[in-house]
C-alpha positions as CSV (number, residue, x, y, z in Angstrom):
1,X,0.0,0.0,0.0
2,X,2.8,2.4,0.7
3,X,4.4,2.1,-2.1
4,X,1.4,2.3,-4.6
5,X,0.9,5.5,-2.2
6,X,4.8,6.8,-3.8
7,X,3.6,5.5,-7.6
8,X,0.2,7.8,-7.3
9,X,2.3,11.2,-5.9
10,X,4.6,11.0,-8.2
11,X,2.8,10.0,-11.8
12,X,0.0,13.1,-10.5
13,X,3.0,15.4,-10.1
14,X,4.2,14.1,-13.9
15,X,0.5,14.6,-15.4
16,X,0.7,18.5,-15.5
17,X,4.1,17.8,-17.3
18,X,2.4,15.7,-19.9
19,X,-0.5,17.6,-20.1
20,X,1.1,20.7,-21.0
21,X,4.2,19.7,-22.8
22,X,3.1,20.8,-26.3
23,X,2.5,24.6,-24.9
24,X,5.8,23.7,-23.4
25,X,7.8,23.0,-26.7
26,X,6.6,26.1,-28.5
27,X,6.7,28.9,-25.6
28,X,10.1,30.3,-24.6
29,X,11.0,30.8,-21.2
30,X,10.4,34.5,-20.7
31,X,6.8,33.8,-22.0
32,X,6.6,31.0,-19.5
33,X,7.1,33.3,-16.4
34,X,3.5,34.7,-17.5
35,X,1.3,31.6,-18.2
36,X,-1.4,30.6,-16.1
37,X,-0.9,28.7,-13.3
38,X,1.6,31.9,-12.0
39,X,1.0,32.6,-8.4
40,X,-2.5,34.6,-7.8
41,X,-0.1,37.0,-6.5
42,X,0.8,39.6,-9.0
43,X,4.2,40.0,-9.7
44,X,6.3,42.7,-9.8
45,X,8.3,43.5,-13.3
46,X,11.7,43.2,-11.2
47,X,10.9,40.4,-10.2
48,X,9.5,38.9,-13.6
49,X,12.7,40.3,-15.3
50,X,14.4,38.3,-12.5
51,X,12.6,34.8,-13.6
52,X,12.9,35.3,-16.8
53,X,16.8,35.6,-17.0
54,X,17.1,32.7,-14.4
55,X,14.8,30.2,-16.0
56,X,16.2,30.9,-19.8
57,X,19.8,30.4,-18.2
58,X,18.6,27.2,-17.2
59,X,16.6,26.5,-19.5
60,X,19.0,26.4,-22.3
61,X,20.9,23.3,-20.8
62,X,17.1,21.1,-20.6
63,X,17.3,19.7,-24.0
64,X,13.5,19.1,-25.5
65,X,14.2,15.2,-26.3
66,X,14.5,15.0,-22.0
67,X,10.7,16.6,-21.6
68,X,9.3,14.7,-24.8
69,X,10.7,11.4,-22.7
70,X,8.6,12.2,-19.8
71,X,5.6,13.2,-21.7
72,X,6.0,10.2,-23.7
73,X,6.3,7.7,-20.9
74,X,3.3,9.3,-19.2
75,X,1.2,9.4,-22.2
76,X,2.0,5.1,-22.3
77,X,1.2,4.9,-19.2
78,X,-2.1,6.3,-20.2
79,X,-2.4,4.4,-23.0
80,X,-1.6,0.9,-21.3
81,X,-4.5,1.9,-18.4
82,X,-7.1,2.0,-21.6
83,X,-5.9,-1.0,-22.8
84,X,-4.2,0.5,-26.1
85,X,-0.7,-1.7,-25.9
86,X,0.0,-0.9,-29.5
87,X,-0.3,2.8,-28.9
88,X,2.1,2.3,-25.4
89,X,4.1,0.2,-27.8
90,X,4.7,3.0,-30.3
91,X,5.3,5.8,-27.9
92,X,7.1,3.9,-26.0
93,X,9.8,3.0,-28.6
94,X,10.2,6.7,-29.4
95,X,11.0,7.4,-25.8
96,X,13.7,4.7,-26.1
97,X,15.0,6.6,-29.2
98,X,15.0,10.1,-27.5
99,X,16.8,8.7,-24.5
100,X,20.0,7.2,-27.0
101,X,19.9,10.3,-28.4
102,X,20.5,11.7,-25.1
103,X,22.9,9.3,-24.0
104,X,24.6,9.8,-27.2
105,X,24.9,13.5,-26.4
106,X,25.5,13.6,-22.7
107,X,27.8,10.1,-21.8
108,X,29.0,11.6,-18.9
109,X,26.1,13.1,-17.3
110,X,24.0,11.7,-14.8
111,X,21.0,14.0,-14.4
112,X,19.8,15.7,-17.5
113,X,17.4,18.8,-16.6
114,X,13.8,18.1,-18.5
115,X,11.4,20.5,-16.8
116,X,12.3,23.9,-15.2
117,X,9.7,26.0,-12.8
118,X,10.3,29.3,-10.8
119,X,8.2,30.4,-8.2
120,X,8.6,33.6,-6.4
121,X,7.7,35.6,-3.3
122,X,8.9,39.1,-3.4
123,X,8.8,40.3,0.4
124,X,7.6,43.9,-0.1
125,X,9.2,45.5,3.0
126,X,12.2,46.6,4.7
127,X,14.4,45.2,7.3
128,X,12.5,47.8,9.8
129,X,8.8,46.0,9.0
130,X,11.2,42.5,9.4
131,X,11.5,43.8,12.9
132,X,8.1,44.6,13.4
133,X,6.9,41.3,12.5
134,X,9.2,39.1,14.5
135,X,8.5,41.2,17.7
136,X,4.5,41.2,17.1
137,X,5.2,36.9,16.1
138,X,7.1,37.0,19.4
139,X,4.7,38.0,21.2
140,X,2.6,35.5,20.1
141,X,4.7,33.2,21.1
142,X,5.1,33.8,24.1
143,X,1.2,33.7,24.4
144,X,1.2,30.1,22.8
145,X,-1.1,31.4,19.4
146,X,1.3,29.6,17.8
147,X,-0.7,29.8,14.7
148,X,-1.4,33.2,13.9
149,X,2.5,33.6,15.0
150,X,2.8,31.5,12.1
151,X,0.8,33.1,9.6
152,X,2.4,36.8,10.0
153,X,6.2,35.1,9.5
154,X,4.9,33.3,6.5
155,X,5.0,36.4,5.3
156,X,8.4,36.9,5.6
157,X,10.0,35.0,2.2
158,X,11.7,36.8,-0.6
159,X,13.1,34.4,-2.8
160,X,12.5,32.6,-6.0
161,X,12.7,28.5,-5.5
162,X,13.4,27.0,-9.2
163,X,12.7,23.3,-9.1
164,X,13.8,21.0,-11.9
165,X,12.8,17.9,-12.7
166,X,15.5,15.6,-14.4
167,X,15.7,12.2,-15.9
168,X,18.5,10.0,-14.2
169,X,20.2,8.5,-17.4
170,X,22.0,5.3,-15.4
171,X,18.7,4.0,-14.7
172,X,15.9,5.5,-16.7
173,X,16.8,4.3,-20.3
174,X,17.1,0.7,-19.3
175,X,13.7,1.0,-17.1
176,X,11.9,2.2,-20.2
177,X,13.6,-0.9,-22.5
178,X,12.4,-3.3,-19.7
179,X,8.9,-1.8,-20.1
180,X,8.8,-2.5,-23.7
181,X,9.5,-6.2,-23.0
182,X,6.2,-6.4,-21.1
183,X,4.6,-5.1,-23.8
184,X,5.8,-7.0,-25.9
185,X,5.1,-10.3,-23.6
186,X,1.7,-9.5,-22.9
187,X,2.5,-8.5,-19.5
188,X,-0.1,-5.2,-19.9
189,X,-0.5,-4.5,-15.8
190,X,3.4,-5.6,-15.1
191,X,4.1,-2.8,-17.3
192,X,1.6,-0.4,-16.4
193,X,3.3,-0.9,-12.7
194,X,6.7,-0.9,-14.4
195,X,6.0,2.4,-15.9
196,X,4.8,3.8,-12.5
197,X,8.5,2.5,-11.2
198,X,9.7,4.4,-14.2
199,X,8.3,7.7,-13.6
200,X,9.1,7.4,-9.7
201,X,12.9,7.6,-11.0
202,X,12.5,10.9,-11.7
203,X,14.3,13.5,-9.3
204,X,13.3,17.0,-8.7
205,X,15.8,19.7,-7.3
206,X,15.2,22.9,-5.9
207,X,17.1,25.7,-5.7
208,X,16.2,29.1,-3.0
209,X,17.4,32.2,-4.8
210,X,17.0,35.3,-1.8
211,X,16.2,37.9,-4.1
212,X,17.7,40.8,-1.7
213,X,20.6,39.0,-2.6
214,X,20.0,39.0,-6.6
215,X,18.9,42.9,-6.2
216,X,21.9,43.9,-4.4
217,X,24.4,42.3,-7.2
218,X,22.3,44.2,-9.9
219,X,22.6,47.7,-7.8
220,X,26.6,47.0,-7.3
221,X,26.7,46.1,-11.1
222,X,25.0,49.8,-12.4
223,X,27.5,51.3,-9.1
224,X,30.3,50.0,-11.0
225,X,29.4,51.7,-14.2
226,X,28.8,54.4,-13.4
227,X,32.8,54.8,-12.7
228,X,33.4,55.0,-16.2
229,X,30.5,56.9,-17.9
230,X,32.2,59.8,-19.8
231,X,29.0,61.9,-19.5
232,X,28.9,62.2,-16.0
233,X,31.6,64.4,-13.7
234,X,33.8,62.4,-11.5
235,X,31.9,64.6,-8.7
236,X,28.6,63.1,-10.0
237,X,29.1,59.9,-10.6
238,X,30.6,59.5,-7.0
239,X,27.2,60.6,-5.6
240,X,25.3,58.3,-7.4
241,X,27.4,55.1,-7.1
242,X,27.3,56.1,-3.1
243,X,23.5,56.0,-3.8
244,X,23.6,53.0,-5.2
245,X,26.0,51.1,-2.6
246,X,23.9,52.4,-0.4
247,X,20.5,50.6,-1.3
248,X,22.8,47.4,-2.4
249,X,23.4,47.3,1.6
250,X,19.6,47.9,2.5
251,X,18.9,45.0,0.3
252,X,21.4,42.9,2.1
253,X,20.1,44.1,5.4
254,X,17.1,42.8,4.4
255,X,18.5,39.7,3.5
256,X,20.2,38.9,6.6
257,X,17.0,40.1,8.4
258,X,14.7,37.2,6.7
259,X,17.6,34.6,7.5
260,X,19.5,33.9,4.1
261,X,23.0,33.3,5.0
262,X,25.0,34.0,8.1
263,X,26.1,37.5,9.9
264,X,29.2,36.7,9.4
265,X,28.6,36.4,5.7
266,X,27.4,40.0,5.5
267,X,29.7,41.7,7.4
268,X,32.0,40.7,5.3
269,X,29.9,42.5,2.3
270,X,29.7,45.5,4.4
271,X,32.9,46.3,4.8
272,X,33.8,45.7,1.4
273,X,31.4,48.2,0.7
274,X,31.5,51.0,2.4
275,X,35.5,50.5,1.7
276,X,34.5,51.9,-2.1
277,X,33.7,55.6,-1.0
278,X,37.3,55.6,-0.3
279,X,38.9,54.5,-3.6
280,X,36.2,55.5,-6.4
281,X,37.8,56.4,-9.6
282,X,41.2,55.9,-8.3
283,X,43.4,52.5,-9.9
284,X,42.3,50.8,-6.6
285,X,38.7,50.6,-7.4
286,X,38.4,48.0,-10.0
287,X,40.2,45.4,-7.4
288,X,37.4,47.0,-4.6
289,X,34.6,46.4,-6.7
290,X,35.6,42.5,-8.1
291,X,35.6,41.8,-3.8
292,X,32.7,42.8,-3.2
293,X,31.1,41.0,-6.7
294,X,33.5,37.7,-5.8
295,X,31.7,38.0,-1.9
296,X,27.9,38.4,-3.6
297,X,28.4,35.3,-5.8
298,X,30.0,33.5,-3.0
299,X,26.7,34.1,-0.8
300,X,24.2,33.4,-3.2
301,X,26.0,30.5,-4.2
302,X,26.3,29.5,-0.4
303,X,22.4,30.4,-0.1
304,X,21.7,28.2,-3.4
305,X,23.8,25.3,-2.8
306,X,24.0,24.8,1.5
307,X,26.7,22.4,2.3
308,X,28.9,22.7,-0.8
């Protein structure tokens, strides 16, 4: 019973895959960010700018043959539960031949990326409305309404979780071959349970982008510009980088605030930039500002990928 229980979660996760694959093939990834089925939410445009440039960075290493395999297996699976073997047959065989292809093109991968999804909640506050929050949650607390103490710091996210589902190539393309031989034996509801087994191999990922984090790169990435734009004084351009360094570290505080990373981690960042004011458009600056890119990317990265 339990492990029919695994079989049914995971082929109903698979079905909106299926389902939706031929909208899939034909829409590019910044369309994606605005189908239906988006949060009720509305977004923000920062933050659909965001998920667009992270899902089509992703999205161009998800070759199509790996989401046709999915939608393929699921659609035999369908097939074999009305009885129609030659249809499973035929799909089934076409899965087999996307999945050489892949193994063809990838022999040394494991896990090839098939579906990609971003989620986001933009936290529309600053680190002083964090505070507010935690105190009024504390109180709560303390009061044991552990509940509505829960509700108000659900509110506190501001990330975008990308979850991908991939096809394990050591075990997948075999599976599918084995499937075929039931077919082809008359084995119809070994199959059908042998593509449930199938299916279950897949393995999702998610990665937790802080998007503090992401907003404060892009705000030291127009700072640093601004060092070398010829239509700007060198009086000017100082004021407006400072401006700029200046909201990179309220996004950061913000960051820290909702719990992405460690203190330790941002003070770091801190320092490196308020050291900038001291060395703008002098030959220092350049090292100044790849430090404080260098300690950004290591955070996110350390935010993305915990333990690594």
């Amino acid at each position: 019973m339990k492990k029919q229980k695994l079989k049914k979660s995971a082929i109903a996760a698979t079905i909106a895959l299926a389902v939706s694959m031929g909208a899939a093939m034909s829409v590019s990834a910044e369309t994606a960010a605005t189908l239906p089925g988006s949060p009720a939410t509305p977004e923000s445009k920062e933050s659909l700018e965001t998920k667009r440039n992270q899902l089509a960075e992703r999205q161009q290493k998800a070759p199509i043959e790996a989401l046709e395999a999915i939608a393929g297996t699921q659609n035999a699976l369908i097939a074999l539960q009305n009885n129609d073997t030659g249809k499973a047959m035929a799909v089934l065989q076409d899965v087999s031949g996307k999945l050489d292809v892949l193994l063809a093109k990838y022999p040394g991968l494991t896990l090839i990326p098939a579906n990609i999804e971003a989620d986001v909640d933009d936290f529309d506050g600053d680190p002083k409305e964090v505070d507010k929050i935690v105190d009024e949650a504390a109180r709560l607390l303390k009061d044991h309404k552990v509940q509505d103490a829960r509700s108000i710091l659900s509110d506190l996210v501001s990330e975008m979780r990308i979850t991908t589902t991939s096809i394990p190539l050591g075990t997948f393309p075999a599976a599918i071959k084995d499937a075929i031989k039931l077919i082809d034996q008359g084995k119809k509801d070994e199959a059908e349970d042998a593509l449930y087994d199938v299916l279950n191999l897949l393995v999702k990922t998610v990665e937790i982008i802080p998007l503090p984090v992401l907003k404060a790169e892009a705000l030291v990435t127009a700072a640093s510009e601004l060092e070398h734009k010829s239509d700007l004084t060198q009086e000017a351009s100082r004021s407006e980088i400072l401006k700029l360094t200046d909201a990179a570290k309220e996004k950061l505080k913000l960051a820290e605030m909702l719990g992405y990373g460690d203190k330790a981690d941002y003070k770091q960042l801190y320092e490196a930039i308020d050291g900038i004011k001291d060395v703008i458009h002098s030959e220092k600056s350049a090292a100044f500002w790849d430090k404080i890119k260098n300690s950004l990317s290591a955070l996110k990265n350390k935010i993305m990928h915990p333990g690594k």
